[in-house]
N, C-alpha and C positions, 0 to 999 in steps of 0.2 A: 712234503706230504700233500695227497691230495682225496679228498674226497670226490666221489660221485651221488650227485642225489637228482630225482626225475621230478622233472617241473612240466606239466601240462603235456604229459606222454612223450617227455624230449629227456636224455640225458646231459645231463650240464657236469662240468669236473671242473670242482670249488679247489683251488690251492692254498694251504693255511700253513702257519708258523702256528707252534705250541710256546709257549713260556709259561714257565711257573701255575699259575691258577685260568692263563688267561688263554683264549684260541684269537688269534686275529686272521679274518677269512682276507685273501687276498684279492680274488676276482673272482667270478663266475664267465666258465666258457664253454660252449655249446659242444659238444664231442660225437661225430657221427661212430668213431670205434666204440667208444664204453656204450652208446646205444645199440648197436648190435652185438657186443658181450653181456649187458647186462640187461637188456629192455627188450630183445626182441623177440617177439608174438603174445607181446604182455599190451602192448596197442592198443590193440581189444578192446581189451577190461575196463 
């Protein structure tokens, strides 16, 4: 699984394992798709 979350007007897609109570993030990597699915003309703001 993977999250996307936006760091300084950029989208990053964080890859994580779930177990039991615990998340462990595996990397963060910079994604020119998920920022223009999910971030673009939010720039701006």
């Amino acid at each position: 699984m993977a999250v996307v979350v936006k760091v300084d007007d950029y989208a990053w897609l964080v890859p994580y394992v779930e177990k039991d109570e615990e998340i462990f993030l595996k990397a963060i990597i910079p994604s020119r798709r998920a920022f223009k699915q999910y971030l673009k003309g939010q720039a701006d703001e």
